[in-house]
N, C-alpha and C positions, 0 to 999 in steps of 0.2 A: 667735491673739492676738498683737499685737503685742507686739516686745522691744525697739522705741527707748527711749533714756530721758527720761523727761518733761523739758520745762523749761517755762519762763513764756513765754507768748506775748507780744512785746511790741505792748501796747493803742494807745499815742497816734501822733499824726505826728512828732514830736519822736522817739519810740524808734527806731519804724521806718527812718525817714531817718540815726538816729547806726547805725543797725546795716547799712545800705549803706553809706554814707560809711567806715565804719570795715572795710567788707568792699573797697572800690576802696581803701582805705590798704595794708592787707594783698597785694593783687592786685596794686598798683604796688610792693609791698618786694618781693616774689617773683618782678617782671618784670625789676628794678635787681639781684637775686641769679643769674637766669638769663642777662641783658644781659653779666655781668662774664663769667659761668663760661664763656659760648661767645667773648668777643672774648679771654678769657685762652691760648685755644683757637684762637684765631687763627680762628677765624667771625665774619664780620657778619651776628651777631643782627638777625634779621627780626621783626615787632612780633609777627605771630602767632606763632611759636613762641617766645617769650619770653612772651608773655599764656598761651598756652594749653595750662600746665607741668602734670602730674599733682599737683603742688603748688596751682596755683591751682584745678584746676579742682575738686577737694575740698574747699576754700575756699568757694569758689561752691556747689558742693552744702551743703553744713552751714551756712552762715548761710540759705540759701533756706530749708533745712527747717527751722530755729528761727524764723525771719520766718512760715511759714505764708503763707498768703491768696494773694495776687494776683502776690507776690513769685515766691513756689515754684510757681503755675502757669505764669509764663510760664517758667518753668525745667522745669517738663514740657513744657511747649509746643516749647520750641526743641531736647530729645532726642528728643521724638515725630517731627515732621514735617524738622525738619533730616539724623537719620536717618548716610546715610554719608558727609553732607558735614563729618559733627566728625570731629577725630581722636579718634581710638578711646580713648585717654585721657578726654578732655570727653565724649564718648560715653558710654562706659561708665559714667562716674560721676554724672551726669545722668542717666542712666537710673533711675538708684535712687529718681529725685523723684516716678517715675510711681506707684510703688505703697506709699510709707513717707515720714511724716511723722514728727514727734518731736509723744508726747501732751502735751497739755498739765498743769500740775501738779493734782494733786487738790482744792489750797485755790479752784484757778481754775475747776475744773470744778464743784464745791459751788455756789460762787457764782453760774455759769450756771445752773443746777436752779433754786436757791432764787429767782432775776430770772424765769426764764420758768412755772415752776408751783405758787411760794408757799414757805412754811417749811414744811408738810407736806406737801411734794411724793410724800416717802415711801410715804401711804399711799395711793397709786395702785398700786403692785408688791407681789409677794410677793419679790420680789429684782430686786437692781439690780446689775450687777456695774460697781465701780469702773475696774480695768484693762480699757481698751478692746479692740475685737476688733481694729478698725485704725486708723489715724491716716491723714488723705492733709493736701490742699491747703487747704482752707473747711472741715473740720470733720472729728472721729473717730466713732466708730463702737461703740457701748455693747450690749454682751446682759444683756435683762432679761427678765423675768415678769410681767403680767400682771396686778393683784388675782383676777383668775379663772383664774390660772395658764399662760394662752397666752403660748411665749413671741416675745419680741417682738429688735425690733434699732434701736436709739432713736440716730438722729444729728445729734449737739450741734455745733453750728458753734462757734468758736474766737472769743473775745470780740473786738470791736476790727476783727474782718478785717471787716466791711462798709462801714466808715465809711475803710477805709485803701484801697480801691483804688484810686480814680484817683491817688491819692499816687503808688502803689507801681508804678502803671504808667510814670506819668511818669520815675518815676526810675530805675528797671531800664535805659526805652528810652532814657535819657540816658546811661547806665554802658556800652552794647550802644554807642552812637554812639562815644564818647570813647575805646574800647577797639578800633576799628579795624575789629568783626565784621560793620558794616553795609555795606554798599556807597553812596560815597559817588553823591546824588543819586535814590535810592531813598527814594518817598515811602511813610512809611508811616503818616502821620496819620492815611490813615482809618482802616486799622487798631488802631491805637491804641483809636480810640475806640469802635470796635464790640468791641476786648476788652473797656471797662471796660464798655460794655454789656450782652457778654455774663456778665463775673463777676457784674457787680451782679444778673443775674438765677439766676445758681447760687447766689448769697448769699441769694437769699429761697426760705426754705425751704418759704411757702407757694404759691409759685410750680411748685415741683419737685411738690408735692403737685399741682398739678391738671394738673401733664402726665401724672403718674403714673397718675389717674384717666382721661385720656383714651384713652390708649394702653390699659390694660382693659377698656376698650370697644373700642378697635379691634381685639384678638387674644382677645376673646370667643372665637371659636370653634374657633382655633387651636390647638389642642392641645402644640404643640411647643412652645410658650413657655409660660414660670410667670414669674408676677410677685407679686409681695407684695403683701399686704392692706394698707389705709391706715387708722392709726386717726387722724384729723383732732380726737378731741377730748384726745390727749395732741399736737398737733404746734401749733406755730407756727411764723413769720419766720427764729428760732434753731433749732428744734429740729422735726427729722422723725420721727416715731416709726409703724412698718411692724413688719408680723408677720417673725419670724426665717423665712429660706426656707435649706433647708440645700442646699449644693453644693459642688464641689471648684473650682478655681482652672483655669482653662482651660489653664496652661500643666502641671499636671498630666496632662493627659488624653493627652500624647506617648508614656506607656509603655500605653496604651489599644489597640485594633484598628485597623488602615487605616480600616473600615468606618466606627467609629464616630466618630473623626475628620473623616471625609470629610463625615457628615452634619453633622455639629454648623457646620463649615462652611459648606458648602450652607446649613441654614439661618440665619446670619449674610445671607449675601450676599444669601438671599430676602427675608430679613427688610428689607434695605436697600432694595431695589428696591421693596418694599412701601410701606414710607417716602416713599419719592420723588415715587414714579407714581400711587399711588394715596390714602395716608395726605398726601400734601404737609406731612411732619411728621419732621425726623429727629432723632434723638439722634445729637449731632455730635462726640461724645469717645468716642476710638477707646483710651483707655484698657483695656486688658485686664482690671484688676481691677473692669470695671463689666460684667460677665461670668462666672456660675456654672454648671456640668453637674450638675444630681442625676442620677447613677448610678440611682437605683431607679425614677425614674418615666421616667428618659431624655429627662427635658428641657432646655432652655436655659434658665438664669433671668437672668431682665435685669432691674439691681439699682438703676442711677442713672439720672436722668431731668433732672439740674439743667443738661444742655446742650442740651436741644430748639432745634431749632431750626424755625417754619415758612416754606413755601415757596409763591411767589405759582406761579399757575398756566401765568405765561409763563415763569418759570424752571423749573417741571415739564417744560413742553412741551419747551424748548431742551434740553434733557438728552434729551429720548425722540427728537426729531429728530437731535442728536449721536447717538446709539448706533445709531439708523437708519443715518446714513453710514456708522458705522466697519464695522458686517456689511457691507454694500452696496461699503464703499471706496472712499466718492463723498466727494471732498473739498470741490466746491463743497455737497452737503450738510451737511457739517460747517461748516464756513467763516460758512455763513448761521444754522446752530444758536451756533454764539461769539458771534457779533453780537449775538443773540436773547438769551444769558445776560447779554452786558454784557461779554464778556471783552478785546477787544480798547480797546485807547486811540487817542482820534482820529488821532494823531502816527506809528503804526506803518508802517514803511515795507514793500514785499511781500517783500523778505528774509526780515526777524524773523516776518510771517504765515505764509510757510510753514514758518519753523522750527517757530514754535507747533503748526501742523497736524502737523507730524513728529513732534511730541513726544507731541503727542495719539493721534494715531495709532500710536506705541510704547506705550504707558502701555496701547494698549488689548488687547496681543495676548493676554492672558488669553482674550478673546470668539474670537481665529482659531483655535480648538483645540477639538476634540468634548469633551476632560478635559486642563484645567490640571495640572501636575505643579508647585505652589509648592516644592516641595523642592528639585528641579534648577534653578529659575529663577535669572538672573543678572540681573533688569529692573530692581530696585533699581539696580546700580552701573552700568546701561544708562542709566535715567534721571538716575541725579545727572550722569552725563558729558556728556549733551545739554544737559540743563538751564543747565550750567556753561558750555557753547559759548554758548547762549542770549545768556545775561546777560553773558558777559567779551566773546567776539569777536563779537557781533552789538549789544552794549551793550542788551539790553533788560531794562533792570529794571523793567518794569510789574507793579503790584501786580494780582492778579485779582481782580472783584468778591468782594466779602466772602463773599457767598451761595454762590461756586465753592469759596472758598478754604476756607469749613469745612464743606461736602460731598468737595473731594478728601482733606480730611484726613481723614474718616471711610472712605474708601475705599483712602489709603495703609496703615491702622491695620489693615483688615482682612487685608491686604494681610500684612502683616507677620505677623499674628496666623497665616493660613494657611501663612506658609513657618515658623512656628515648631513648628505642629503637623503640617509636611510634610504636607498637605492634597494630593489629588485631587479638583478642584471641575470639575462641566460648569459653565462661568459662563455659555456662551452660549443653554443648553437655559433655564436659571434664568432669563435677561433676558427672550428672544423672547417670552415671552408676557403680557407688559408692553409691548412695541412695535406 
């Protein structure tokens, strides 16, 4: 059960926009407080280390998690995949957005019931419990009962956040420009826009519902994975309401065996390659709390479904001819797999392409090894230092088709997930028979 403390979500565009505006008021007092204390110190304050103070970056976490929506997702977004290019301060405290929101107040959540299932919503449960289990980004997370006693895990989206996201993208990616964190000439318009595309579709809650149903169908047989039941006549647009599936938090399962670790892993990464190659269908948020182990049945339950994402069947392919090359080591195979996803830009000079293939080709050493040891790996602080060479002394800031960029994010996420749980994965026994 969550312990943030509730506050009021704020509903309109007028709130939302005073409550950044008055978070960059704050952010620039706390840069004018840092700017003094280091030139008092006989330092010339640099803009990042004056922006990016244990002071602000706390700032920045606590107004995202009061904002909710689109706000405090891209502030998961940019702890998830940014990774060990923050400092360990903005790291650290960003991190907290991935898995804890602040609930919203009870008069507000009443009023969401009463708008989606009537004034006697009540008599559909034998109980409803008020304190949520969890709170995140788009909505918290309620245990309830059933009129026939099943119980259930009812989640209610946060009033206002669907109608505030392109607002709140716009404006975050305006605070991110003016704050020095972008690199200047770095287009990120399309992204932009395929974020508020993809929020606006984690925002419909009947949307998450029919991915939910599909993937039930596609791990029918599967035994390793448990998913939740849908009951589609308490859910709507606001609200998803799914049979309670009980399981411990992934990141508990590190006092667990090697063994069972190792599997639980393994099946992630199969699970992905299944997605890919075969389902052309992935859930693309590498969030960890969207991820359960029940202990007694010893399965994986996979809990969120509002990031699907599908995949045309030339970006399938170009992924299964990319991992061709990288076992093989054939770079002009790889080279013609990029093209094929869309990753290169017309302008790339053969410098920056083969740094890309270098990079590729480090990102993939997990596949040269009979069993990955994520534990002792250092490929993390490997790849942020090429990536960094990339972009500073070769100047490429090319954005990757969208379609890469949140397939490598779901593959960074695992990533991270197995060196959490010091994982032993065979990855390359898992892929080959996908290739």
């Amino acid at each position: 059960m969550t312990t943030a403390k509730s506050s009021k979500v704020p509903t309109s565009r007028l709130a939302r926009f005073g409550s950044l505006a008055s978070l960059a008021g704050k952010v620039a007092g706390g840069m004018l407080a840092e700017g003094a204390r280091q030139l008092a110190q006989g330092q010339k304050p640099a803009l990042q280390q004056v922006l990016l103070t244990p002071a602000n970056a706390k700032r920045v976490t606590q107004q995202l998690a009061h904002m909710r929506g689109a706000a405090m997702k891209l502030g998961q977004l940019l702890s998830m995949d940014a990774g060990d290019l923050l400092p360990p301060a903005l790291s650290g405290i960003l991190s907290q957005l991935r898995a804890h929101g602040s609930p919203m107040l009870p008069a507000q959540l009443a009023a969401m019931l009463k708008q989606e299932w009537g004034a006697d919503w009540q008599r559909q449960f034998s109980h409803f419990s008020f304190a949520p289990l969890a709170a995140a980004s788009i909505g918290q997370v309620h245990a309830a009962n059933h009129d026939n006693g099943r119980p259930l895990a009812v989640k209610i989206q946060y009033p206002g956040i669907s109608t505030s996201i392109d607002s709140d993208v716009d404006n975050v990616a305006t605070l991110l420009r003016i704050s020095g964190l972008l690199p200047q000439g770095l287009a990120i318009e399309p992204l932009l826009a395929e974020a508020k595309q993809q929020l606006h579709q984690e925002a419909d809650y009947l949307q998450e519902a029919r991915y939910l149903q599909r993937y039930q169908q596609l791990l029918a047989a599967d035994q390793r994975y448990l998913l939740p039941a849908l009951y589609p006549e308490l859910s709507s647009r606001h609200i998803l309401t799914m049979g309670f599936v009980d399981g411990v938090a992934l990141d508990e399962l590190r006092q667990q065996p090697q063994a069972l670790r190792d599997t639980v892993m393994s099946s992630l990464f199969e699970l992905l390659f299944l997605e890919i190659f075969r389902f052309r269908l992935v859930q693309t948020d590498p969030n960890f709390a969207n991820y359960r182990y029940n202990l007694t049945s010893n399965q994986l339950v996979l809990l969120d479904f509002g990031a699907c994402r599908d995949y045309s069947l030339t970006v399938s392919d170009g992924y299964r001819q990319l991992f061709r090359g990288l076992l093989q080591q054939d770079q002009s195979i790889q080279l013609q797999a990029l093209q094929q996803i869309g990753y290169f830009s017309t302008d790339i000079v053969p410098g920056q392409q083969q740094a890309v293939l270098d990079l590729v080709s480090l990102a993939a050493e997990p596949l040269q090894q009979a069993e990955y040891d994520f534990a002792v790996s250092d490929l993390a602080p490997r790849m942020r230092d090429a990536g960094l060479q990339l972009s500073t002394r070769l100047r490429y800031w090319h954005t990757p088709p969208v379609d890469a960029l949140f397939l490598h994010r779901k593959m960074a996420g695992l990533f991270l997930l197995a060196k959490q749980l010091q994982a032993k994965v065979a990855v390359r026994a898992l892929l080959e028979p996908f290739l």
